[in-house]
N, C-alpha and C positions, 0 to 999 in steps of 0.2 A: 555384487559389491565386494570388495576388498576387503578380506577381514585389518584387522589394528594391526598385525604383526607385519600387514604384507605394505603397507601406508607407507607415505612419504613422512618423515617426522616432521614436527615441526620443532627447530634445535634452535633454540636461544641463546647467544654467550661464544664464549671463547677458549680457551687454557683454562681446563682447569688449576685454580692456585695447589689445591692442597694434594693434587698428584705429587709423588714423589719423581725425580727421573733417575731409573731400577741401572741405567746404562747412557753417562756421559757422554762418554767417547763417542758412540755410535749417534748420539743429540751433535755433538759438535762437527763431524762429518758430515751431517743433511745441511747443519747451518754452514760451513764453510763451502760446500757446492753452489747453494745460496748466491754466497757473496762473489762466487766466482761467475755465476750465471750472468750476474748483475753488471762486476768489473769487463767484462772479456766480450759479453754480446748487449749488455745494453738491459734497463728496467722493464723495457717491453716484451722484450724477450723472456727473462726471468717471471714478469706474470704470466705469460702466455704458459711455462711450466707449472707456475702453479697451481693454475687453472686446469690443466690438464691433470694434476697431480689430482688434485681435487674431487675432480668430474670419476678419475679412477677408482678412490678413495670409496666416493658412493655404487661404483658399479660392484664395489668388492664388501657392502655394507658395513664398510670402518662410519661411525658416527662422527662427521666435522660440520663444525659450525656451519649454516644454511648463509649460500650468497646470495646478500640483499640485492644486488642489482647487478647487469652484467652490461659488455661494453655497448655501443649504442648502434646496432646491428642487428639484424635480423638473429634470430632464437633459430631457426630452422636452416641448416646450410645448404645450398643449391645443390649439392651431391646429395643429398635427402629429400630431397623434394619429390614428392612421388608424381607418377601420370597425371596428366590436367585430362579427363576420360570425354571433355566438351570441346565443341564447336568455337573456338576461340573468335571467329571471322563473325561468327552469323551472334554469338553473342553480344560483340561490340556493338554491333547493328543494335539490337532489342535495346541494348543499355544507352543507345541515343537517341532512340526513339522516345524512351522512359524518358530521358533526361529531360528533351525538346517541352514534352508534352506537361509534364512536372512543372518548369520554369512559367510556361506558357500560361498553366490554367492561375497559376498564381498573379501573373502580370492580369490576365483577364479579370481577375478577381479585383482589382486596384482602379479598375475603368473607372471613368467620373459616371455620379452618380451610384458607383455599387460603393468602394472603397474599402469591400472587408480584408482584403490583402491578404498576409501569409509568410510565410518564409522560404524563402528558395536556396540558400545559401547551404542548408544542415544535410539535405538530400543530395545536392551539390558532390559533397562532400562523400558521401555516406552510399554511394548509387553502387561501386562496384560492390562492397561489403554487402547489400543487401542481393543484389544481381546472384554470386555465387551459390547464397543461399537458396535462392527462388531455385535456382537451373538445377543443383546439386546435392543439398539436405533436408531442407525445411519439411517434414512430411506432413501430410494432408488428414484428412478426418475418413477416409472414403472406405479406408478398410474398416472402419467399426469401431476401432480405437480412437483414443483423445486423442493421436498424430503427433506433434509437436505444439510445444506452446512456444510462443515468440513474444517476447517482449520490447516493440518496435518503439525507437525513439521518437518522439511526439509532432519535433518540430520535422520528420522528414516525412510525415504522412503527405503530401502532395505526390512522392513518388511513387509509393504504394498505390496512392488513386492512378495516376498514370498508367505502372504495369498492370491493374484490375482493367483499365480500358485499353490494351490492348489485347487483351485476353477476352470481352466481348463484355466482363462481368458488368462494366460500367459504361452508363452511353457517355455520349459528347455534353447531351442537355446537365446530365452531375456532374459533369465535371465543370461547368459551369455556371452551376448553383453552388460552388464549396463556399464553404460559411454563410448560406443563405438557406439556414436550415426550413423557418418558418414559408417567408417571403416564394420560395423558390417549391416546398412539399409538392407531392412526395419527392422529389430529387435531389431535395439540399444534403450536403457531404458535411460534414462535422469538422471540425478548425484541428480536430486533433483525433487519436483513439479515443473514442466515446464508445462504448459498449452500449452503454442505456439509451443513444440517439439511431447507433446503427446494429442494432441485435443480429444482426445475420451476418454481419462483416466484421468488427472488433472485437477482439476476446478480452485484451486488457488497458485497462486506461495508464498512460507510462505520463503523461506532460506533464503532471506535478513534481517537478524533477526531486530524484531520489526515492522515490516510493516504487518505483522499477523496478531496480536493483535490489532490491526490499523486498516485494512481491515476486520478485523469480528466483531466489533463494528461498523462502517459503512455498513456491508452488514446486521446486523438485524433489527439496523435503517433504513436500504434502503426496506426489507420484511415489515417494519410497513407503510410507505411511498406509496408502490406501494398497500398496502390493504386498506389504508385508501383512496385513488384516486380512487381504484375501479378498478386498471387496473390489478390485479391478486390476485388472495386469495391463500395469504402465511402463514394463521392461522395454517396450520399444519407444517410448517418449524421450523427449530431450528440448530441456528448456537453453531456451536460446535471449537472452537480455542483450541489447542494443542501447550505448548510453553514451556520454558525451563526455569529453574528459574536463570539463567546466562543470559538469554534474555530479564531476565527481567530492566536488567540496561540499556539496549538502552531507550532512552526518548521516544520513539514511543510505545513502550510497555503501558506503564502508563499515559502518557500524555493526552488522552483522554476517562480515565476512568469516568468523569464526566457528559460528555453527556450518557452514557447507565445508568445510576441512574437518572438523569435526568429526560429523554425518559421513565425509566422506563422497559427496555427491558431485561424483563422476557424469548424471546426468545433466549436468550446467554446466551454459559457457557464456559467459559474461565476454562481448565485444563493443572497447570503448575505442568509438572514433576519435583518434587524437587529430585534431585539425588544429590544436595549439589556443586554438579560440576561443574566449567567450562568449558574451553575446555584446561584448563593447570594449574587447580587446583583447589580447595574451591571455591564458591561464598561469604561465610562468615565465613574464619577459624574460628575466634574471636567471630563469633555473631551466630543470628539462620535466618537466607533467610526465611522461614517458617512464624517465628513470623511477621519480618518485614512486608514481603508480605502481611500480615491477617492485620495490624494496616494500609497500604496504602488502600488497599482494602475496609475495613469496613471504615475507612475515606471518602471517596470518594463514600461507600451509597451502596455499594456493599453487595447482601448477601455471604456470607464465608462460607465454610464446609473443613475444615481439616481434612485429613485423612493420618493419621502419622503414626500407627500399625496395623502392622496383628492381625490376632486371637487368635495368640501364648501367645501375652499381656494381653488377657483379665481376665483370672484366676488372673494375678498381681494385676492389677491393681485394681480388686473386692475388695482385702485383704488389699488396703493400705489406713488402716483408719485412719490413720495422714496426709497422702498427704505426705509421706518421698521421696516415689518413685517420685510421680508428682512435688515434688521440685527436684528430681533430674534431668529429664528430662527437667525440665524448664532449670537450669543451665547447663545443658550440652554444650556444643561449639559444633558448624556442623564441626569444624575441627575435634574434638576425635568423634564425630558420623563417621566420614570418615576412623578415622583409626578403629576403631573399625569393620566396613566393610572389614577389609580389616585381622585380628585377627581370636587367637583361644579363645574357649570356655571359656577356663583357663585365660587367657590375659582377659575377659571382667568379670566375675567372680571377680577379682583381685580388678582391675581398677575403675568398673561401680557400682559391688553391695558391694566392700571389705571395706569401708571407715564408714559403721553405722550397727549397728549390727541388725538392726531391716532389712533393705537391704539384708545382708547375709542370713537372719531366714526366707524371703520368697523362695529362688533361694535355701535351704539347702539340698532341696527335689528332686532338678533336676538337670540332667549332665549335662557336660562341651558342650557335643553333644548339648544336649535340647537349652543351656544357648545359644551356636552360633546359633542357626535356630529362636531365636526369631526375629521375620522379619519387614521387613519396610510393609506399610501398600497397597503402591500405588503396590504391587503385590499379593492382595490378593483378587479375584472374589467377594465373598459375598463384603466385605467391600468397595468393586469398586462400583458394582452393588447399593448398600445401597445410595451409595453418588450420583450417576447419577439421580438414581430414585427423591431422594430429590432437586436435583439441577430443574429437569423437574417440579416437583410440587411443587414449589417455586411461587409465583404470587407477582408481583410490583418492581422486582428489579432483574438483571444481577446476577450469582451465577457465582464463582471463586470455583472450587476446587484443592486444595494444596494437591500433595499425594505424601507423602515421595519415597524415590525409592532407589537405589542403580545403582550405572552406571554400566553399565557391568554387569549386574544380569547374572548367572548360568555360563560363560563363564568362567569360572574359577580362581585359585589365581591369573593369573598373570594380570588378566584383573579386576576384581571386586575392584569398589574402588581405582583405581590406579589413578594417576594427571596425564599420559600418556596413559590412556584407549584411550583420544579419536583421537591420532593418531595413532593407533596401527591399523592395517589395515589387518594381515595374521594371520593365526593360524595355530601352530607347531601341527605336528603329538601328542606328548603328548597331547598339547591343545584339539585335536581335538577327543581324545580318554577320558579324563574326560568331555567334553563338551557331547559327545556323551553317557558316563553314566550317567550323571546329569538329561538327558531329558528321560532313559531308551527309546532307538534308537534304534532298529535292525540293525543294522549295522556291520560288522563284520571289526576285525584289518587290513586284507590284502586291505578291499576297502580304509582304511584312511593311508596305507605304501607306497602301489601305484598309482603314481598319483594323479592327482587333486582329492578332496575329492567329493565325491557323495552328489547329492540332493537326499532327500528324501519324498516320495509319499506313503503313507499309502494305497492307492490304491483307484481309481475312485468309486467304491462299496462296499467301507470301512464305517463302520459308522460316524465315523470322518467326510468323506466328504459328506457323506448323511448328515448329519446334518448340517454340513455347508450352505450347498445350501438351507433347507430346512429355517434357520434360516435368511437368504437372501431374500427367496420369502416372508415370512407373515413380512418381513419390506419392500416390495416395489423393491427390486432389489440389484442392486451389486453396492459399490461404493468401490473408489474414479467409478463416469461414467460421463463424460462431456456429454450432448447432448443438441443440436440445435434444436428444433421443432419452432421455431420464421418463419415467414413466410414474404415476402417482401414486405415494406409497399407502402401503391398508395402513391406516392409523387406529390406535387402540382407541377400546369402548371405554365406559363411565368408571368400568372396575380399577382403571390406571389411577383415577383421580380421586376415589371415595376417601383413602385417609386423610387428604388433604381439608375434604369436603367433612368429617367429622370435628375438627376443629382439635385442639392441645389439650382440651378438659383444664384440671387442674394445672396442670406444666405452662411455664411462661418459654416461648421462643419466639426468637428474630424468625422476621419475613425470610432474611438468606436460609435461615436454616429449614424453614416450613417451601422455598424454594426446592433445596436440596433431596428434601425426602419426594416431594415427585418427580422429578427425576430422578433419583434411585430407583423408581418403579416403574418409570418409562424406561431406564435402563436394559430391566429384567425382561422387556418385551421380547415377544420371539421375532416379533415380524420387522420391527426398527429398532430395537435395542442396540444391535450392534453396530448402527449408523450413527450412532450421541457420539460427538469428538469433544469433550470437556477440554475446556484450556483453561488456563491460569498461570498470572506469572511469581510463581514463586508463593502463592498464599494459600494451595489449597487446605492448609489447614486450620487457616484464619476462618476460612469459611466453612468449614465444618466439611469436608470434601474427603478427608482424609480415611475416612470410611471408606472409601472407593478403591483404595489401594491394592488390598489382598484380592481383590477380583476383576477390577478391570486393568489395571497396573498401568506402570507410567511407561508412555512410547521410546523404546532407545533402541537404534538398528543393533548394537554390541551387546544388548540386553545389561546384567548387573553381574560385574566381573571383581566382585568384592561383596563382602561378608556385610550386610548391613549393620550400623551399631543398635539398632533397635529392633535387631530381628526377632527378638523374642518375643516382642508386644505382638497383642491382637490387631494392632493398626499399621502394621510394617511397613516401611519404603518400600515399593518393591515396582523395579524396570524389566521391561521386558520388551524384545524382540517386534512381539504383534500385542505390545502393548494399548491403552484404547487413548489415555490420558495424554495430554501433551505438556508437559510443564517445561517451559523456555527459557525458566531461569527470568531474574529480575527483570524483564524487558518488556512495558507495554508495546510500543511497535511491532517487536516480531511477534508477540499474540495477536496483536491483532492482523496481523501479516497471515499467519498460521489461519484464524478467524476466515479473511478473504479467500483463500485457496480451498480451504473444508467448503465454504459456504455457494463456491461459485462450481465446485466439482460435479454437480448435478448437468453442467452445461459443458464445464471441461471433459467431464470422463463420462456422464451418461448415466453416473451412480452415482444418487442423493446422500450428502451428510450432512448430516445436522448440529451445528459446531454448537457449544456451551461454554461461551467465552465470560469467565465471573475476573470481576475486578474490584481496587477502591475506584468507586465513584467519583473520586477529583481527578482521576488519571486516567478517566476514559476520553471523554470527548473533550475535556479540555487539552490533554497531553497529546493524542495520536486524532484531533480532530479529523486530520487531512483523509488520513486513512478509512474514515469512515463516510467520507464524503468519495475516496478511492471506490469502498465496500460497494455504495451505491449504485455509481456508475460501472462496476463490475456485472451488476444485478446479481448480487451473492446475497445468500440468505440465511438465519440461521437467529440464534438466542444472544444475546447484549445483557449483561445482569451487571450493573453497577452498583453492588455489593456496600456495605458499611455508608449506606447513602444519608444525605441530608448534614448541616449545617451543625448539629447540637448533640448528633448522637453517640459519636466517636468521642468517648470521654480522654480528657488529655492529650489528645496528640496535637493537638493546636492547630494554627492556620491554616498549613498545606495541606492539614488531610482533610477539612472542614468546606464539603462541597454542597453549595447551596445554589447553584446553577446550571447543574450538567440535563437538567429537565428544559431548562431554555435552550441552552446546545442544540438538545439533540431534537427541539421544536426548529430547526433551523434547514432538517437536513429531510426531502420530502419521502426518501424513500425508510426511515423510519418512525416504526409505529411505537410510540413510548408509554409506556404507563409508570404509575405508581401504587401499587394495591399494597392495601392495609390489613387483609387479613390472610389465609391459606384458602381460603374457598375462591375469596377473589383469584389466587393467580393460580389456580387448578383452571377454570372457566379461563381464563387470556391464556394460557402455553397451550391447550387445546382447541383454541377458535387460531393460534398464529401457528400450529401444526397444523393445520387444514387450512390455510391461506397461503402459510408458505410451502407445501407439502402433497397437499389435495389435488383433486379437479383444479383444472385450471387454477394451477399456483398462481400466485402473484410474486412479483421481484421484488420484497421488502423486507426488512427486517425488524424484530423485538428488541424493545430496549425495556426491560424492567431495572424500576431500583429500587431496592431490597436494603435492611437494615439491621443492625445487628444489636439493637437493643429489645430484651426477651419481652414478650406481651403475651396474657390470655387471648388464641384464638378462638373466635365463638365457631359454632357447628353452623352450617351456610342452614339459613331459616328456608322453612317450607316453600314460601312464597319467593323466594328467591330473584331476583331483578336480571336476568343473566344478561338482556338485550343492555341497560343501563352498564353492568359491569365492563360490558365492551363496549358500549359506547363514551363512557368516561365518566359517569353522574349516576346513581340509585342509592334512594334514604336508604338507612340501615337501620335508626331506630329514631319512631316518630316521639316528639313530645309527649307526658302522657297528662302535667296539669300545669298551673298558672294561667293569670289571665290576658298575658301580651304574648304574642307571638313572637318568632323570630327562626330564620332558617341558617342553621350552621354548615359552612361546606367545608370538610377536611381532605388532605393525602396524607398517605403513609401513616408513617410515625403520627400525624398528629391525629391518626381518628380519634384514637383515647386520651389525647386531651377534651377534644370535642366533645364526646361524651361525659369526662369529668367533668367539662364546662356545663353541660345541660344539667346536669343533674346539683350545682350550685344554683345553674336561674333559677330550676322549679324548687328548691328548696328556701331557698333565702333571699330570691329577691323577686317572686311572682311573677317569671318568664316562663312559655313554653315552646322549648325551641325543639326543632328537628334536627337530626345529625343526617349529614349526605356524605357519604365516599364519593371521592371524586377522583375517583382511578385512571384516569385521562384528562388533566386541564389541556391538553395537548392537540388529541382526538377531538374534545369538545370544540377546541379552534377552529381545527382544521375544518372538520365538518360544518360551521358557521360560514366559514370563509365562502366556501363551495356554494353552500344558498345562496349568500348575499352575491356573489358572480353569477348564479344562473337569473336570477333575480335582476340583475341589472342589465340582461341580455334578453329576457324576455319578459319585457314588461305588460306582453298581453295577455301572458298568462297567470293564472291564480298563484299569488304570492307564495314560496314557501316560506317557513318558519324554524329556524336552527334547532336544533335537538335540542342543548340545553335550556333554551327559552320555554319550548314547548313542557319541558320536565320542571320547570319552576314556576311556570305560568300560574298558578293556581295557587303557591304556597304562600302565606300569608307573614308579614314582616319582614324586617331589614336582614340583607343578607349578609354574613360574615364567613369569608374564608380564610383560611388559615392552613399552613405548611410547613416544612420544615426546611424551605426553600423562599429564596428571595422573592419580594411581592408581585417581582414583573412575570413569574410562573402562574400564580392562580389569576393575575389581572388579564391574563391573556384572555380572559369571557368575560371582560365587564361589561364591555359596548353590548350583552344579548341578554346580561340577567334581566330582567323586569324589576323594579324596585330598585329599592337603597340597595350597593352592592359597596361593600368596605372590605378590604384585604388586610394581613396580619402577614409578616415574613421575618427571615432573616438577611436582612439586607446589612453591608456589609462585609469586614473581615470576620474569619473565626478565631478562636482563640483554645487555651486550657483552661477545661472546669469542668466542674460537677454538669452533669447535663440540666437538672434546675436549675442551676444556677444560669447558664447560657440561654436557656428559654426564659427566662426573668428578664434576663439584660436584652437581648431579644425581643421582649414582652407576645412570646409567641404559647404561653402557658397555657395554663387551663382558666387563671382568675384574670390573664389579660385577656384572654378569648370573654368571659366575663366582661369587662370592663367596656370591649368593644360591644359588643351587641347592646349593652346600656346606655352604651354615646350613642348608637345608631337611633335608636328609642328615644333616647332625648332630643333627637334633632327632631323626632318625630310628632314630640310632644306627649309621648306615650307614658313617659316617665319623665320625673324630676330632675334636673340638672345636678341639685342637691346631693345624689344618691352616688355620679361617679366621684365624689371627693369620698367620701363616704366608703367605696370601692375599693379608693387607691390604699387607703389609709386602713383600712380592716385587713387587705392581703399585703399590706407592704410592698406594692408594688414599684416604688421608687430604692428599694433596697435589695440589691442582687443576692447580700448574701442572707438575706429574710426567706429566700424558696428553698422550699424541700430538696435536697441533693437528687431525688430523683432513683429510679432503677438504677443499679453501677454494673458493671459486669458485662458479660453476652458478646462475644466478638463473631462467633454466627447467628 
């Protein structure tokens, strides 16, 4: 990689004001040449100097202001264009085969009766771009290495199915199951990149648009990361993102253009099919997407390559020694580019060259034919090829190539260029008969009259696919190809866990922090230690993380090239080179972007990381949901610690930090496993059962979500009898009632066990209850696993009924059951339908707010004397107790007065 000095800047601004000018005379000689360039040849002329001045300027490293955008032509000039080193003939061939086959399996998809449809229109579009890549860069998995990673755009996956069934990967019967995944097993194709549906074919999920370009910016920072560690040499990989230039308005797109210039990562190249199109019109009737894109781009430090025309343009544009034509092109609108796409010969003749007569006098020579076929660029091999090759030998900076397109390329009038191309889903027998001469098909009329239209196969011994395959093996293999060669790592014994398992003694500390110290000991391990990827955005020291500093240090390719101001301290900033830590700066997304690329590298590159992604808890899966529903579908693995968790505990920061539902979130999403433990012993037992799930024998593809809190508590030392199967299952008492003569079974998380337990120890004291206290360290887990009964259960009704875990574990306990959380009701109600008995919940439902944390559990009534209060309404409903006793209740704790409660523990941000 390029060290800083040798980088492209990235220069903001203009003239400096407060330079002085040291020599007049010699300023007023440049500017009177200037004005001479201007008067005597014209303004066109005069930029064309400057431009060259300029482009000089940088080759001689004089620092001038960065050009936001340049004219509206190709970046690569046809005298630079290097060798096209392929089969230009037999290419075209393949690439209409794809195409035929592509459109085809989609119409087939839309037959009455199926109707799951598709998109045809984006692949369309998009076939040469991916073509050059398959024949010339993409590399394969086959030499041992992770190969390339490819970040294919979602809506063009029908092509991708296409070139896999030419190549033998895929029969006819899949391709004619696409989006019939169930119905169709094992042959159904997935609607999109699905990793989690096709594990052997997808490496990344792109169709939630903007999470692409998001995730291939983190995963070629994640390849500089794991080479600079040592733990895999990714020096031959090269992430390649394919995205849409109507995608490019999600904020996820662009938002983290700044760290790959940054970094520095020459391994990226970001190619956005500019087809002008949305998915129900222009991207920029009014403007040019194009230009834009190149001025955000090179802003943000990016190198740029446009490629806007075919080859049809180049004799033009040689001849236009005014710059008439390239001003017209500048001013053009993507809107008349669109219609014009969509025109005849005659109609752009008129229109495009009819308005200056020096326009007319080059076009005078050539038909209306010639004049339609002059073509956008992002479909033409050589000028594909010219731009990839330059994008690869690019060194110090991220390359973007922009290459014009046309939606709906060859598919005919009624498809090309249309603002409904991209729901149109069937193609009419005429369709299918100019579609079919466009790509010269062998085909004949009766196979497109009757019946569904035919795929077409050049044939296994056809040169087409000799070459195909041949251009496959000398890149390393066939992709899109997922493969696993990670192997199971030795995971440490009891001794990682014991401090945990000792419990604080006298010292009160947050869950985050009784988090952090086993992992600092999982750390230390010789055999995985240096696989933990800690992320954080911006808080490691909220979370008490900051201990981690002077030995694992925070990840920067440049390491730390300045004197820190705290170097003196024991706990110093401190970046480095093969640092371990990844701090990303303010930005949940790109953590958890960083999160997806650690977590799924065990399948990317063969070597397992174990990401420890800690955050606040409101800003996990309610801010970067998508991403984690991305995680899943990646099948990435690794630790989720939603940090300063629950509704009441974050004193003072009020609403937005106050998250009382990220436990129902992430009950939403099946491939994570969520807890909430209340003491250190419990989440020593869950990081070492989800290290050996996600990690062991036969891993599984799921991921941990703990959340952890940062108000301090006595941990007790894990008792003898210990419940371990219960603490992973979601439910085991922790301390049984010991007198009174009602019963009553209290179920807590988190934060609230030691209310619970202050609650019990009020019934048995002052109002003759004897209640049980349960951790219920999965209301989640205890779902899920319910669920699962009740569905085999209604499938096999011949067989002996099973019984959900939490029923079975409450079955016996006697009196009304009260749960309580530090989280909205609909988290712990997610087991009411299976407790047995009276089952009452206690939550925080609603907004949060600022206050003393008693106070917000008062108002809440999620305390220790409303935990009280309820378990005495349960009883009186019971009969067991006097109705008498909860006025009696309200009115002794004040429980109608917020500010009547104890303010509570204050302090503790880990």
């Amino acid at each position: 990689m390029a060290s800083g000095s040798d980088r492209n800047p990235i220069i903001i601004g203009g003239l400096p004001s407060q330079v002085p000018d040291f020599d007049p005379e010699e300023t007023q000689e440049w500017l009177d040449s200037l004005d001479a360039a201007v008067d005597e040849r014209g303004r066109e002329r005069a930029r064309y100097l400057m431009l060259r001045l300029i482009e000089r300027a940088r080759e001689k490293r004089v620092a001038v202001p960065e050009m936001r955008s340049t004219d509206y032509v190709n970046t690569i000039a046809t005298k630079d264009e290097p060798f096209f080193p392929g089969n230009e003939e037999i290419e075209r061939k393949i690439l209409n085969a794809t195409r035929w086959n592509a459109a085809v399996m989609v119409s087939r998809a839309q037959r009455p009766g199926i109707g799951v449809g598709g998109h045809i229109a984006t692949f369309a579009s998009s076939a040469s771009l991916y073509d050059v890549g398959f024949n010339h860069f993409f590399r394969g998995k086959d030499e041992g290495d992770g190969g390339d990673q490819i970040f294919f755009q979602g809506h063009a996956s029908p092509g991708v199915y296409a070139r896999a069934f030419l190549l033998d990967r895929l029969t006819e019967n899949q391709l004619d199951a696409f989006r019939q995944e169930k119905s169709k097993a094992p042959n159904g194709l997935s609607s999109y990149p699905h990793p989690r549906l096709m594990p052997d074919f997808w490496e990344f999920p792109t169709v939630s648009m903007g999470l692409g370009p998001l995730g291939a910016i983190y995963q070629a920072r994640m390849n500089r990361y794991m080479e600079a560690r040592g733990i895999a040499d990714t020096s031959k990989s090269h992430v390649w993102a394919y995205l849409g230039d109507g995608e490019m308005d999600e904020p996820e797109s662009l938002g983290q253009l700044s760290i790959a210039a940054r970094e520095g990562l020459d391994n990226l190249t970001f190619v956005v099919n500019c087809n002008l199109q949305r998915l129900d019109g222009p991207v920029r009737g009014n403007g040019k997407i194009m230009q834009e894109l190149e001025s955000q781009f090179r802003g943000a430090g990016w190198n740029v390559i446009k490629l806007v025309w075919d080859r049809s343009w180049d004799p033009l544009l040689a001849q236009d020694r005014d710059g008439i034509l390239v001003n017209k092109l500048n001013t053009t609108p993507d809107g008349q580019f669109q219609t014009y796409a969509t025109e005849t010969g005659a109609y752009i003749r008129e229109h495009f060259f009819g308005d200056d007569h020096r326009l007319r006098a080059m076009v005078e020579n050539m038909t209306d034919d010639q004049i339609l076929h002059l073509g956008r660029g992002g479909h033409d091999h050589k000028k594909i090829y010219a731009a990839y090759a330059a994008a690869k030998a690019h060194k110090g900076q991220p390359t973007v190539i922009l290459a014009q397109t046309v939606k709906g390329w060859t598919l005919g009038p009624n498809f090309e260029g249309r603002n409904a191309t991209h729901q149109m889903k069937k193609l009419t027998v005429d369709d299918l008969k100019g579609f079919r001469d466009r790509l010269h098909l062998p085909i004949p009329d009766k196979d497109l009259e009757d019946g569904l239209p035919p795929y077409y196969h050049p044939g296994r011994d056809s040169e087409e696919i000799q070459y195909m395959h041949d251009r496959r093996k000398s890149l390393g293999g066939y992709v899109p190809t997922r493969v696993v060669r990670a192997k199971p790592l030795e995971l440490p014994d009891d001794k990682a866990y014991a401090g945990a398992k000792k419990g604080s003694g006298q010292q009160k500390i947050a869950t985050t922090m009784a988090f952090v110290r086993i992992l600092k000991d999982l750390m230390r391990d010789k055999e995985i230690g240096k696989r933990f990827v800690p992320i954080a955005p911006d808080e490691y020291r909220t979370f008490g993380m900051d201990a981690f500093f002077p030995s694992a240090k925070i990840y920067n390719p440049l390491g730390q090239q300045y004197e820190s101001v705290d170097r003196e301290l024991l706990l110093a900033y401190k970046e480095s080179p093969t640092g371990q830590m990844l701090h990303d700066g303010i930005t949940e997304a790109g953590c958890t972007a960083s999160l997806i690329a650690a977590g799924s590298a065990y399948a990317t590159h063969g070597e397992p990381l174990i990401p420890v992604y800690v955050f606040y808890s409101m800003f996990g899966f309610q801010r970067t949901g998508d991403q984690f529903w991305q995680m899943a579908d990646q099948l990435a693995r690794g630790f989720v610690l939603g940090a300063t968790a629950g509704r009441t505990t974050l004193t003072g920061e009020g609403l937005q930090h106050a998250d009382g539902h990220s436990q129902l979130l992430a009950s939403t999403n099946p491939a994570c496993v969520a807890y909430d433990p209340a003491y250190g012993y419990e989440i020593a037992h869950i990081v070492k059962d989800g290290l050996r799930r996600m990690y062991g024998e036969n891993a599984e593809d799921v991921f941990y979500y703990l959340t952890v809190y940062n108000e301090p508590i006595q941990h007790p030392a894990e008792p003898a009898d210990v419940d371990v199967e219960g603490i992973l299952k979601g439910l085991h008492r922790i301390k049984p009632g010991e007198k009174g003569e009602h019963a009553a079974q209290i179920l807590a998380s988190g934060v609230a066990v030691p209310w619970a337990v202050e609650a019990q120890q009020i019934l048995a004291d002052e109002w003759n209850v004897k209640a049980d206290v349960w951790s219920a360290t999965s209301w989640n887990e205890l779902r899920r696993e319910a669920v699962d009964v009740e569905e085999h259960n209604l499938l096999h009704p011949e067989e002996e009924q099973r019984v959900p875990y939490v029923t079975q574990k409450l079955q016996g306990a006697e009196g009304p059951k009260v749960a309580v959380s530090d989280w909205m009701r609909s988290v712990p109600d997610q087991i009411s339908r299976w407790v047995p008995g009276t089952y009452q919940s206690l939550g925080a439902d609603g907004f949060g707010f600022a206050d003393t944390r008693g106070a917000a559990r008062r108002f809440f009534h999620i305390d220790a004397q409303s935990i009280v209060l309820s378990v005495l309404t349960e009883l009186a409903k019971e009969g067991k107790v006097d109705r008498s006793l909860l006025k009696q209740a309200i009115d002794r704790y004040q429980l109608l007065d917020v500010a009547a409660a104890d303010a509570g523990e204050a302090g503790g941000d880990a």
